[in-house]
C-alpha positions as CSV (number, residue, x, y, z in Angstrom):
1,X,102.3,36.1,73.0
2,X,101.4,37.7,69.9
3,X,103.6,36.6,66.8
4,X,104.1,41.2,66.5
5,X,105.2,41.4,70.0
6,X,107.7,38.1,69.8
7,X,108.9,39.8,66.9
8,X,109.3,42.8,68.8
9,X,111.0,41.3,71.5
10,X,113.6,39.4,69.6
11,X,114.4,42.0,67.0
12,X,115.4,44.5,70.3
13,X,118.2,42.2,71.3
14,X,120.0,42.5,68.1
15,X,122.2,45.8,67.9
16,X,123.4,45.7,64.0
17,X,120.4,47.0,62.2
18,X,121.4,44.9,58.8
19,X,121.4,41.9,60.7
20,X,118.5,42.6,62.7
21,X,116.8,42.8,59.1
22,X,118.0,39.6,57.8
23,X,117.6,37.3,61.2
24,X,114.3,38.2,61.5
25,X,113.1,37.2,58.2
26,X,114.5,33.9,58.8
27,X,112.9,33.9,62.0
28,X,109.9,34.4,61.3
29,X,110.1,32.5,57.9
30,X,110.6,29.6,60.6
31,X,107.3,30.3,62.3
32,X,105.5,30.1,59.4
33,X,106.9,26.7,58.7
34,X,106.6,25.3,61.5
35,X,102.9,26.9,61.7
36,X,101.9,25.2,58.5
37,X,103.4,21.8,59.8
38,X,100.7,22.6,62.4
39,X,98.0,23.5,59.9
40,X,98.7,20.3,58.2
41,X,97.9,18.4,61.4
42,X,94.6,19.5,62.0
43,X,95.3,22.4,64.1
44,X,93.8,25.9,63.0
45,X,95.4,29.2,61.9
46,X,95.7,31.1,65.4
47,X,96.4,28.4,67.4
48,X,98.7,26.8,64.9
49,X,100.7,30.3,64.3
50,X,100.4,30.7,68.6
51,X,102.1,27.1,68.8
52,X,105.0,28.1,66.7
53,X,105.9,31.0,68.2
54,X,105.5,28.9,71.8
55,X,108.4,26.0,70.3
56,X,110.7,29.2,69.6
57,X,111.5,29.5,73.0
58,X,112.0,32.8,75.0
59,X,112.5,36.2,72.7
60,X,115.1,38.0,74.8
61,X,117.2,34.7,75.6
62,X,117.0,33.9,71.8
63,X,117.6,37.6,70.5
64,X,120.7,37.5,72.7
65,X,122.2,34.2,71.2
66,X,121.6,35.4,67.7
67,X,123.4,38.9,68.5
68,X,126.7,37.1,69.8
69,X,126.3,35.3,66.4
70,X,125.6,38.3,63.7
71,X,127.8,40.7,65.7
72,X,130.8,42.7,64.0
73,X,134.8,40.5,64.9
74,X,137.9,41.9,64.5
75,X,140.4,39.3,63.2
76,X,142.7,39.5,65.7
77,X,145.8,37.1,64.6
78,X,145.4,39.3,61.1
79,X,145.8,42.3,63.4
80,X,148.4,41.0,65.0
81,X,150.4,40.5,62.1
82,X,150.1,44.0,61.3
83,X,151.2,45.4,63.8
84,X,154.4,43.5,63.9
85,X,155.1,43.9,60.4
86,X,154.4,47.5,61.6
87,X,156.9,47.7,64.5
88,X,159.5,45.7,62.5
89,X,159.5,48.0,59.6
90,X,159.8,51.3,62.1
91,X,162.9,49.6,63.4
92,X,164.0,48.4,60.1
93,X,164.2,52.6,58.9
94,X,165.6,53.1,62.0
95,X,168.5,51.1,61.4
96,X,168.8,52.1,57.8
97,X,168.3,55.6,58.9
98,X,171.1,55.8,62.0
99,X,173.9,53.9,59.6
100,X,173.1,56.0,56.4
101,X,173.3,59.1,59.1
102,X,176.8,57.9,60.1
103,X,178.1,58.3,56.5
104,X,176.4,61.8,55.5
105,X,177.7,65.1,55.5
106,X,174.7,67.1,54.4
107,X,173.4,66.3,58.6
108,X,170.3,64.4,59.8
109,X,169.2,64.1,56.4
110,X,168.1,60.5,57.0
111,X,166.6,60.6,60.2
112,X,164.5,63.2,58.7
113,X,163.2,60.3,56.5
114,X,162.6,58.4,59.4
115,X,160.5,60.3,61.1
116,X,158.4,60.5,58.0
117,X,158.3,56.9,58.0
118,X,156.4,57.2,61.7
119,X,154.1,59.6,60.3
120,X,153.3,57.3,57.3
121,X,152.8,54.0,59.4
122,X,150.9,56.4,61.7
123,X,148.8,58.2,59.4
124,X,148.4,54.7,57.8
125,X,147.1,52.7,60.8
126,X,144.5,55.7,61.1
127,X,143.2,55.0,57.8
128,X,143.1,51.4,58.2
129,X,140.8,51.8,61.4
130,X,138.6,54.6,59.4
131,X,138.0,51.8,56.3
132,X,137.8,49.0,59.2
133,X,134.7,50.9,60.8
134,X,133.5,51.9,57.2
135,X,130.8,49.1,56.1
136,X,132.3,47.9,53.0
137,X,128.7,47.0,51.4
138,X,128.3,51.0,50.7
139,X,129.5,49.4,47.2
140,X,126.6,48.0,46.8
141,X,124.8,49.3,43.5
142,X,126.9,52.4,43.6
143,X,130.2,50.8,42.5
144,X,129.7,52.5,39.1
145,X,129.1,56.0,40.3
146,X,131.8,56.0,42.8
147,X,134.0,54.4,39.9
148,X,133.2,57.2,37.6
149,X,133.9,60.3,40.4
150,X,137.0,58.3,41.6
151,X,138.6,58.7,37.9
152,X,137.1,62.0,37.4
153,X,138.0,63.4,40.3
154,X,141.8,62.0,40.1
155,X,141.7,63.6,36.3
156,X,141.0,66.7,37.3
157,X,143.1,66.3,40.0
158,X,146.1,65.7,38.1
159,X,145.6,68.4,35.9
160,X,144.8,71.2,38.1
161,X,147.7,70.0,40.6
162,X,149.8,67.4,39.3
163,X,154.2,68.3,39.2
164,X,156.3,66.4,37.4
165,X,159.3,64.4,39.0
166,X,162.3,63.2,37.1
167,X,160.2,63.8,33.4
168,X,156.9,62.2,35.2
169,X,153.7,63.5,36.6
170,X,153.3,61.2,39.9
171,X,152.9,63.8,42.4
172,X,149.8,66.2,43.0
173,X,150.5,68.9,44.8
174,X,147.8,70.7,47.1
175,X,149.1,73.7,49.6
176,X,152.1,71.9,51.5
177,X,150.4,68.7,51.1
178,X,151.3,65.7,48.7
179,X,150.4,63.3,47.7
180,X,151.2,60.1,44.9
181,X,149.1,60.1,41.6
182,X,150.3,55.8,41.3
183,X,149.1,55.5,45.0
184,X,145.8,56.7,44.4
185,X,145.7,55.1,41.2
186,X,145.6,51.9,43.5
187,X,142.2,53.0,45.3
188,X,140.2,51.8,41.8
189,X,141.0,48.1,41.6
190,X,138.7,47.5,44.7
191,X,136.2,49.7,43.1
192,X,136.7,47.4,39.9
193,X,135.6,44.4,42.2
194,X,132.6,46.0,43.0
195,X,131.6,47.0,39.7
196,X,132.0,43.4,38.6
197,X,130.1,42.5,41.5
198,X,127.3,44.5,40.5
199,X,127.1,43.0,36.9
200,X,127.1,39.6,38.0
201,X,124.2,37.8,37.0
202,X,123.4,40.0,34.1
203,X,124.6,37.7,31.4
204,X,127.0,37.8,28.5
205,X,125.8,41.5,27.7
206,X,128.0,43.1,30.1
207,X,131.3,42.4,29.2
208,X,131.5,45.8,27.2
209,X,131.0,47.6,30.0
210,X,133.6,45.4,31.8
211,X,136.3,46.3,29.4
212,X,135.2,49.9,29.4
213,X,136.1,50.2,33.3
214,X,138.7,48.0,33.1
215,X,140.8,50.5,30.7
216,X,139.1,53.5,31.8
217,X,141.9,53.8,34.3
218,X,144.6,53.5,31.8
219,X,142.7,55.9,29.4
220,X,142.5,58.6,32.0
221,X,146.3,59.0,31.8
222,X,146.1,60.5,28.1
223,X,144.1,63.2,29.5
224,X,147.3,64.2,31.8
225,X,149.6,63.8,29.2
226,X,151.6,61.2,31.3
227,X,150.6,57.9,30.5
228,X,153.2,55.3,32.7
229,X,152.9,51.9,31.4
230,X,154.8,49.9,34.3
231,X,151.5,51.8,36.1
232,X,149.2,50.7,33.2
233,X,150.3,47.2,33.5
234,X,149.9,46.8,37.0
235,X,146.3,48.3,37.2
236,X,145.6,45.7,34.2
237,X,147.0,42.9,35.8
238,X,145.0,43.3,38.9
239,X,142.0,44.0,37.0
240,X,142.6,40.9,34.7
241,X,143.0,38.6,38.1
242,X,139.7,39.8,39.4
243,X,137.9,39.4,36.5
244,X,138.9,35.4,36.0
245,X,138.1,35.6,39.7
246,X,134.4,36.3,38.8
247,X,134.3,34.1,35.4
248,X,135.2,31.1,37.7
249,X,132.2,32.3,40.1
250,X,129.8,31.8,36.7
251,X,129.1,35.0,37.3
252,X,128.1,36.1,33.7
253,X,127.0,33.1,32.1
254,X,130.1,32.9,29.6
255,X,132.5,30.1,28.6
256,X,135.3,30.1,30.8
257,X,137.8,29.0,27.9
258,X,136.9,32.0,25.9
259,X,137.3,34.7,28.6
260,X,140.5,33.6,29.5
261,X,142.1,32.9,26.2
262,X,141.0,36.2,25.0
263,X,141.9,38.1,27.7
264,X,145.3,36.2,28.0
265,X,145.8,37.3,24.2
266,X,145.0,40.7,24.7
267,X,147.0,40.7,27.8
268,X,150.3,39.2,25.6
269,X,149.4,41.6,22.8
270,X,149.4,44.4,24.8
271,X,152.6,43.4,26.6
272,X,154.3,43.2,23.1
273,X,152.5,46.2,21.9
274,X,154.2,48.4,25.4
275,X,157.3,46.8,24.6
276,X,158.0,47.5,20.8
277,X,156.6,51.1,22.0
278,X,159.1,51.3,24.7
279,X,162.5,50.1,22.4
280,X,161.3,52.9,19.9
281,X,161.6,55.5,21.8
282,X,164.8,57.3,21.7
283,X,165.0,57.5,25.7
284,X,166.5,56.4,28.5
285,X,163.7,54.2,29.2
286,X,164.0,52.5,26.5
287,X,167.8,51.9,26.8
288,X,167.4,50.7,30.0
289,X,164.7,48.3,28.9
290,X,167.3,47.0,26.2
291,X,169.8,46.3,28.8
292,X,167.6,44.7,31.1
293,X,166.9,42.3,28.4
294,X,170.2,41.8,27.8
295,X,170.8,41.2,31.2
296,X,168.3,38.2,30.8
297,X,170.0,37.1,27.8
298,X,167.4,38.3,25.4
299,X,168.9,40.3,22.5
300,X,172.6,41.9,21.9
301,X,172.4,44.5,23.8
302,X,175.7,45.6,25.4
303,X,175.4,45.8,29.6
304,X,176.4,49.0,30.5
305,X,177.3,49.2,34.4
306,X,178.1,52.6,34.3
307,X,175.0,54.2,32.6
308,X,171.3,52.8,32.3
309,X,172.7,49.4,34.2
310,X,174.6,51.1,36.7
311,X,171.6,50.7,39.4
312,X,171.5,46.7,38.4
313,X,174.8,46.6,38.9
314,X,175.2,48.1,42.1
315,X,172.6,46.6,43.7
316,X,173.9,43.4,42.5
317,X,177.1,44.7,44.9
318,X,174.8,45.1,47.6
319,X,173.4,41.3,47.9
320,X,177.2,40.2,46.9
321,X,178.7,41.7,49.7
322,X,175.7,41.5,52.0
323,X,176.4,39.3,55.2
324,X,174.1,36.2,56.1
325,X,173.1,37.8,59.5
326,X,174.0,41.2,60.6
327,X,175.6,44.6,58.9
328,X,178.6,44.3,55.6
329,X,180.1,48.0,55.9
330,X,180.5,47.4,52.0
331,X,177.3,46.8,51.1
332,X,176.2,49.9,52.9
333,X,178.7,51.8,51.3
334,X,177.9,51.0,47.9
335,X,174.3,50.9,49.2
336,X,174.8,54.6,50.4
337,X,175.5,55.9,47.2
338,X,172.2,54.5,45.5
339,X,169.2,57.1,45.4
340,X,165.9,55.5,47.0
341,X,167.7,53.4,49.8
342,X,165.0,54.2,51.8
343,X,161.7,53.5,49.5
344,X,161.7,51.9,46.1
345,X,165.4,49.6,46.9
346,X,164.4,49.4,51.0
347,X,165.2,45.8,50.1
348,X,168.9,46.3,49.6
349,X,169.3,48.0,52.3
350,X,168.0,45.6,54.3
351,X,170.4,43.3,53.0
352,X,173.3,45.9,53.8
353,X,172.3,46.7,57.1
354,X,170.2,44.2,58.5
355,X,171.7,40.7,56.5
356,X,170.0,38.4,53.7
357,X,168.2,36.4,56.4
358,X,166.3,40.1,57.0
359,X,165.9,39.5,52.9
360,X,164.6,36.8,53.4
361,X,162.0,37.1,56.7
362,X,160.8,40.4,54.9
363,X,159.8,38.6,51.8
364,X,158.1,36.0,53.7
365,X,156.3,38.5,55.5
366,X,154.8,40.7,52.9
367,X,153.8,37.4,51.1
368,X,152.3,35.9,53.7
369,X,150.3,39.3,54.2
370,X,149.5,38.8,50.6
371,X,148.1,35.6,51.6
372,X,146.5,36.2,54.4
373,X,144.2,39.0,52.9
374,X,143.2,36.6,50.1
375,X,142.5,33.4,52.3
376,X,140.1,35.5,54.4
377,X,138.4,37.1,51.4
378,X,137.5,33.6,50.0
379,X,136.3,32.2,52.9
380,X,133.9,34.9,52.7
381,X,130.3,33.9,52.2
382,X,129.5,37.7,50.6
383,X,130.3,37.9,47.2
384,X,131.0,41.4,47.4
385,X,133.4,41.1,50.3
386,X,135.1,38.1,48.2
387,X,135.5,39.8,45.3
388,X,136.7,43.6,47.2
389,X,138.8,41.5,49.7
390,X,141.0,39.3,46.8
391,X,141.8,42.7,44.8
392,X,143.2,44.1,48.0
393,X,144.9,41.4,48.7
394,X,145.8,41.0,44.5
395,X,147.0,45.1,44.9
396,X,149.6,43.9,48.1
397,X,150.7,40.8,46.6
398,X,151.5,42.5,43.1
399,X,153.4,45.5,44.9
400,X,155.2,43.0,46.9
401,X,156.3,40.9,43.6
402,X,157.0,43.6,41.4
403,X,159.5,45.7,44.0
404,X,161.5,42.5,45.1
405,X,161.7,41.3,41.4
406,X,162.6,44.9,39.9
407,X,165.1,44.8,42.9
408,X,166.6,41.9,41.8
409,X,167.0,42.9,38.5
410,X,164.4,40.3,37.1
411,X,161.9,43.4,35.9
412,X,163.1,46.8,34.3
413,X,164.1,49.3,36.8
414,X,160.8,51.4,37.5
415,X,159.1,53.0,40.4
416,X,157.4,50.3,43.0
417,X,157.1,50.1,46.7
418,X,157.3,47.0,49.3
419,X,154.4,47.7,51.4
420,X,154.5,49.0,54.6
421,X,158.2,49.1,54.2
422,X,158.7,51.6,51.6
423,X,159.4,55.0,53.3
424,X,156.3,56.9,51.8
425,X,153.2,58.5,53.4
426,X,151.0,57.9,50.4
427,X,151.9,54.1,49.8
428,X,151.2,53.6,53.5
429,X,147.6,55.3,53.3
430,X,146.7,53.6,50.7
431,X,148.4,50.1,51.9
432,X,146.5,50.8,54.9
433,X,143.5,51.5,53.5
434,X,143.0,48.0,51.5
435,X,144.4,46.4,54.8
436,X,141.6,47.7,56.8
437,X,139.3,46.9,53.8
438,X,140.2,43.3,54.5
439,X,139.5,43.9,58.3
440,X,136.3,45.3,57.4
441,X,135.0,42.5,55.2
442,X,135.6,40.0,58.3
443,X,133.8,42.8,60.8
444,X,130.7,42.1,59.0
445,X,131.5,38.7,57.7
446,X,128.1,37.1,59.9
447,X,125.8,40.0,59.7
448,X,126.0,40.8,55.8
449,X,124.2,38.4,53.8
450,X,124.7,38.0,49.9
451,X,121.7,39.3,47.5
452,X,120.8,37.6,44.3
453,X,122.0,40.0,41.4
454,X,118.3,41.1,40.9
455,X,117.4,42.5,44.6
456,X,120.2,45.3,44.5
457,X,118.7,48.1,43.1
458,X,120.7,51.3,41.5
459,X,120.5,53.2,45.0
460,X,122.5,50.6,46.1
461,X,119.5,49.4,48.9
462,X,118.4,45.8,49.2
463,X,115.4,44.0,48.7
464,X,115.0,40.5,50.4
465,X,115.8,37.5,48.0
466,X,113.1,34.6,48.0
């Protein structure tokens, strides 16, 4: 048999075309090998090249085993998980839903949210099958240009349809349709990973253009005249984790020390910078950042439970008079009377309804998710899907963190979500989304090799590395 027709052969049994690419190469890259081992005993070229391709063994049989290797997997514990977290959050709304119910007078007010809750987790497992079948190495050499119509896009956007809610432009508004302008915002930091992916390699050089994407979503905010900086500083945070992420890869040929004491310095001046911004603005914001201060002991401020405090201090109530296990009528009565019981302070509820053992399990679980999505990015041999997988699982952790400490009065009072929990259709998409991401990374995890920074060209196609 001809070394064309094994070829042939073998390359038929393998279904993914990418892999199909990449096995074959190494396949026949071992022929040629072994055929020069020949060679260098004595033998000549056709009969050492016929020899080689003889030791292979049989093309179907070995086409076959290589395609149960590089096929697409689903990660099914991860999966799993999901799903439970799902179910358990459906019957956690529920429950929150049916007592809340019991106390209105304004009708099924609550149940209405509940049922939006379904469609969220619904519309949200949807999504996170669409990115799961999408192959995430469409990044590849494109990252830039999809970066650059994301934020313009999302500009325009907010422009042409953004409303403003309680003073704030977080809402764009198309036909019946809605959708959350901080959601969305999320969407970028996994573009960010690919865009440092694709300026690995290319020395110290690019970290201009690093910074320049890195505030470019936090620039595009000025253009809408709503700039949020708890938003700001969430998007930076991410993008600061992934980018130590890819300075301890060596991806750039810099001194570690020096990215990360000058980022960390711009990162504290910045902090300080928001914050002497925010106390001189005569605002509620910034009297409720004073008094959540003061309710860390920094400064004089007086606590006020009645005014800017007053959401501190009830929820304080909440977890006071929250049972160990099972429902504290208190707690849901003062829990009642607090506006987002259902998304931004789900958490309190929780405690009120469900007990601080809930608390607890719901914590564990949301972190653990957290974790999960990391741990499978970084055993990831890709690059790409180490770097893409790491900020979704950065974007869940940092939701998760920031809506249980903000609950617990250990951040100022600001919008956030709990994944998954949160009643809200656009956190759930998006939530969703960078779950399946993470699903997606492992389907291709054996039949997407990594390329050498110099063999991905600017159409985002391959070219073999030697």
């Amino acid at each position: 048999m001809s070394l064309e027709e094994y070829m042939g052969e073998l390359k038929g049994q393998i279904r993914d075309k990418s892999a199909r690419i990449f096995v074959s190469d190494e396949i026949l890259s071992h022929i040629e090998e072994q055929a020069d081992s020949y060679l260098q005993a004595g033998m000549d070229r056709g009969a050492a090249l016929s020899k080689a391709v003889e030791d292979m063994g049989d093309p179907v049989s070995v086409g076959a085993d290589l395609d149960r290797i590089h096929r697409p997997h689903m990660e099914w514990r991860y999966l799993i998980f999901i799903m439970f977290i799902s179910v358990l959050s459906i019957v956690i709304q529920y429950l929150i839903s049916r007592d809340m119910d019991s106390l209105s007078i304004t009708g099924n007010i609550f149940y209405d949210i509940f049922r939006r809750h379904i469609l969220g987790i619904m519309a949200g497992i949807i999504a996170m099958f669409l990115v799961y079948r999408i192959d995430y190495t469409a990044l590849l050499g494109r990252s830039r240009l999809i970066g650059a119509i994301f934020m313009a896009a999302v500009t325009l956007i907010a422009v042409a349809f953004g409303i403003r809610v309680n003073g704030s432009r977080d809402l764009i508004r198309i036909g019946f349709a809605s959708f959350s302008l901080r959601a969305l915002m999320m969407l970028y930091i996994p573009i960010f990973a690919g865009i440092l992916y694709e300026l690995r390699g290319k020395g110290k050089r690019v970290m201009a253009q690093i910074v320049f994407w890195m505030i470019l979503p936090v620039v595009s905010p000025f253009f809408t005249g709503d700039l949020s900086i708890p938003s700001a500083l969430f998007i930076l945070i991410a993008e600061t984790a992934l980018i130590f992420i890819a300075v301890h890869k060596n991806w750039y040929d810099i001194d570690k020390k020096i990215v990360y004491g000058g980022f960390s310095v711009v990162f504290v001046a910045l902090i300080v910078a928001g914050t002497a911004f925010i106390l001189s603005l005569n605002t509620y914001q910034s009297a409720r950042f004073a008094n959540w201060l003061s309710n860390l002991g920094i400064g004089s401020g007086i606590i006020d439970d009645t005014g800017v405090s007053y959401l501190n201090a009830q929820l304080e109530k909440v977890f006071a008079h929250s049972a160990i296990i099972g429902k504290s009528d208190e707690a849901v009565r003062i829990m009642s009377d607090i506006p987002g019981y259902q998304a931004d302070f789900v958490m309190g509820s929780i405690a009120a309804i469900c007990g601080l053992i809930m608390v607890a399990g719901t914590i564990i679980c949301m972190l653990s998710l957290a974790m999960y999505m990391i741990i499978i990015s970084v055993r990831q041999k890709n690059s790409l899907g180490y770097i893409t997988g790491c900020a979704c699982g950065i974007v869940v952790a940092l939701q998760s963190i920031s809506n249980i400490l903000i609950v617990f009065g250990l951040l100022p009072m600001t919008g956030s979500s709990l994944p998954i929990f949160t009643s809200s259709i656009s956190f759930c998409i998006v939530d969703y989304a960078m779950i399946g991401m993470v699903l997606s990374i492992y389907r291709y995890k054996d039949i997407r090799r990594d390329y050498s920074p110099n063999n991905i060209r600017n159409d985002g196609k391959q070219e073999i590395a030697a």
